[in-house]
N, C-alpha and C positions, 0 to 999 in steps of 0.2 A: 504494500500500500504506500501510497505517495505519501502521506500523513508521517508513517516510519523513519521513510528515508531522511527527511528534513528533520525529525529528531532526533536520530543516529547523530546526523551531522552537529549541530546543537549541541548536543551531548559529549562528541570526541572532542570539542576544543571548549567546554565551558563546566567546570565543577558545577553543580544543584545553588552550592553553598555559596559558592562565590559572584556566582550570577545575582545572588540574592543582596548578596552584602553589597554589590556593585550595584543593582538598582537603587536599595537606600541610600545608596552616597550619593549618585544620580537625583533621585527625589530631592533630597534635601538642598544640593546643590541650585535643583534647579529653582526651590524656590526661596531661597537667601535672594538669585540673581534678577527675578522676577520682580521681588518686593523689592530690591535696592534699585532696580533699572526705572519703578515708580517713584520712588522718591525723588532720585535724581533727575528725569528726563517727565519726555510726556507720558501720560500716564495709560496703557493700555489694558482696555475692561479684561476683567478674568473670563468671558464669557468668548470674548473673541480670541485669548489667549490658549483657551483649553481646547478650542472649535478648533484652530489651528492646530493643535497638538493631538487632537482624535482624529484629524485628518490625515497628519501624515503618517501614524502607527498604521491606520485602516491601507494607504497607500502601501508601505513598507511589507506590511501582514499580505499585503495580494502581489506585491511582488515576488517574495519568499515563498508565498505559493504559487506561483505560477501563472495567477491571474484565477485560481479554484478560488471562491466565494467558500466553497466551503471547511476547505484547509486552512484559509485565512480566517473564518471563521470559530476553527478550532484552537486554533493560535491565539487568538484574541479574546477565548474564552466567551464568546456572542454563541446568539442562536442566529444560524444563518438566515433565520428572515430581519432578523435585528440588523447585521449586517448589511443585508441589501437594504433596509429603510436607512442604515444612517449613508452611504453610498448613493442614495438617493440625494438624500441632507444634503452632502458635500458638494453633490454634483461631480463624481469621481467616476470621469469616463474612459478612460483607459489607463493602467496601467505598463510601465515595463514590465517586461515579464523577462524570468530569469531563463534561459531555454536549453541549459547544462549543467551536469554537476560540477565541472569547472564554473560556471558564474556562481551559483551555490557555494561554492567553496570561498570563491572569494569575497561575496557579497556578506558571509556567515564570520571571515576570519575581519573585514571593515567594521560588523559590527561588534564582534569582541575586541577589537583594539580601540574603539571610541566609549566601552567601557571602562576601560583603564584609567 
């Protein structure tokens, strides 16, 4: 199943644990830079900030799957009709799609090193 293979991959180059710890530093990170980029500059609603940030995991999740609604779907932890309504929301008409295990590869090993 195509679901496997993308977590095979996942799995060979990222610990459970450390994926995790790296999200929370991520999290936090991002919203020290959030709340301090409002203070200091003009101020961008949370509403369009988060819009923006479920669009591009929704984009990213249908790339890494291949453009399947529903792998990315699994990925994202949605129910695939959820997924197509927010897809809808976005107006998210085409994705790249990744069309090798070499771009896979690469695309898996870009986003382990941007969690660093």
């Amino acid at each position: 199943m195509k679901t496997d293979k993308i977590m095979d991959e996942f799995s060979k180059d990222t610990d459970s644990t450390d994926a995790t710890n790296d999200l929370k530093k991520l999290r936090d990170t991002l919203i020290k830079n959030y709340l301090l980029s409002n203070c200091v500059s003009a101020n961008v609603p949370l509403k369009n900030f988060m819009g923006e940030f479920e669009k591009e995991l929704i984009c990213r999740a249908l790339r890494v799957s291949g453009g399947s609604q529903r792998i990315a779907s699994f990925i994202l932890g949605l129910k695939p009709t959820t997924l197509n309504e927010k897809i809808k929301k976005f107006k998210i008409r085409e994705t790249r799609k990744i069309r090798s295990q070499e771009d896979l590869k690469y695309f898996l090993k870009d986003i382990s090193t941007s969690l660093r």
